[in-house]
C-alpha positions in Angstrom: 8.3 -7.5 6.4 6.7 -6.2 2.8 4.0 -3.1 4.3 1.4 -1.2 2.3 0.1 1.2 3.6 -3.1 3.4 1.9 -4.7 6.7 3.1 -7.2 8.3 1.1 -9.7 11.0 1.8 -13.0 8.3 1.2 -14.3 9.0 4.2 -16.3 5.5 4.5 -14.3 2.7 2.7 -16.7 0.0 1.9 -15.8 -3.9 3.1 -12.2 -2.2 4.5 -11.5 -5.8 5.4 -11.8 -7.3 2.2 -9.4 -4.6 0.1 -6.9 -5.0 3.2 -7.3 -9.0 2.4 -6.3 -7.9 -1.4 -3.6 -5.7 -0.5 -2.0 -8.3 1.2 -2.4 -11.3 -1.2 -1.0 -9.0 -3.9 1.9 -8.0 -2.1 3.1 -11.2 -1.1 2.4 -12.5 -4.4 4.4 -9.0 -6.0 7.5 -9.5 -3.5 7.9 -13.2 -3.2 7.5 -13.1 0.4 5.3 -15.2 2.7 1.9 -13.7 3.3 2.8 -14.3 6.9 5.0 -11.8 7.0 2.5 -8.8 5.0 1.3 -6.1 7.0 -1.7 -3.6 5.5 -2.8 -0.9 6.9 -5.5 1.4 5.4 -6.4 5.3 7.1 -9.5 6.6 5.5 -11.1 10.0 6.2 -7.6 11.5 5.8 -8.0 15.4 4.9 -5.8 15.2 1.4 -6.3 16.8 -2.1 -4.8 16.2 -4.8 -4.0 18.9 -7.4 -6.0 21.4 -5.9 -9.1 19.4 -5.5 -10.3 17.2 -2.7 -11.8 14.6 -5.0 -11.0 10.8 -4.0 -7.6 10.3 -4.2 -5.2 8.3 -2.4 -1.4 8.0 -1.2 0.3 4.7 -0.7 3.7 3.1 0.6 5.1 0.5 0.2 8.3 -1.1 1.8 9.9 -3.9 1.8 13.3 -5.7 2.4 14.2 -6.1 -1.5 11.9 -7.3 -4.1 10.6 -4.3 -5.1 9.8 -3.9 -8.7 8.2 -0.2 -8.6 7.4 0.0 -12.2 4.9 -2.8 -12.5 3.8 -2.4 -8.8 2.7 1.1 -9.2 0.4 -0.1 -12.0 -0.6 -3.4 -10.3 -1.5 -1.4 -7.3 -3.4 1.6 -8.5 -5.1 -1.0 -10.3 -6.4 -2.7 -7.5 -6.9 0.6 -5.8 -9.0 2.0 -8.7 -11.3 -1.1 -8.8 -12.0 -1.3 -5.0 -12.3 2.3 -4.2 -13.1 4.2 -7.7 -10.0 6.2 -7.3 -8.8 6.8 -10.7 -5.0 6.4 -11.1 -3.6 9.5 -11.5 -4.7 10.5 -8.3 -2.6 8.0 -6.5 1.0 8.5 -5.9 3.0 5.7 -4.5 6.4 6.2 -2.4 8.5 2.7 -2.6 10.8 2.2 0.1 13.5 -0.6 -0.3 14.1 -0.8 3.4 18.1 -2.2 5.3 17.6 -5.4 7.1 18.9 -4.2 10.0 16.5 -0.9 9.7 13.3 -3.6 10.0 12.3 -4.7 13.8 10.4 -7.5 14.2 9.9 -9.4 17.4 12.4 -8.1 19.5 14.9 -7.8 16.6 16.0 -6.7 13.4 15.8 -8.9 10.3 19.6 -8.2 9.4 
């Protein structure tokens, strides 16, 4: 159930598969959850800027039932961010999203 998702206007991401792999380690391990249950998703090539200027930058969600902990998430994850795609952190904003249980479909039903 925990999703991150990154877009960012690098048009060609190296080893896309390996920061995805990251991503998804660190959220389970931020959340508590089972990896199993982790979804990434990364859009590059996105047309963004970021205070006027189209340097790299990046926007990121993140939802999850609970277990959010947005303060030391956002600084975990622009971390991790930073050192894969040289984005520097403050041009990443992160929305959190503490999604309902019953808001959350998964196989044919909700999780609450």
């Amino acid at each position: 159930m925990p999703l991150i998702k990154v877009k960012t206007n690098i048009v060609d991401v190296q080893a896309p598969d390996t920061l995805l792999k990251k991503l998804s380690a660190a959220l389970a391990r931020a959340t508590g959850k089972p990896e199993s249950y982790v979804m990434t998703l990364l859009e590059s090539g996105v047309p963004m800027t970021f205070a006027g200027s189209e340097e790299s930058c990046a926007y990121v969600e993140i939802k999850s039932i609970g277990s959010l902990t947005p303060p030391a998430m956002s600084d975990q994850f622009c971390e991790l961010i930073k050192s894969s795609l040289g984005i520097p952190k403050d041009r990443i904003y992160i929305g959190f999203d503490d999604v309902n249980a019953s808001d959350w479909g998964w196989n044919g039903r909700t999780f609450g």
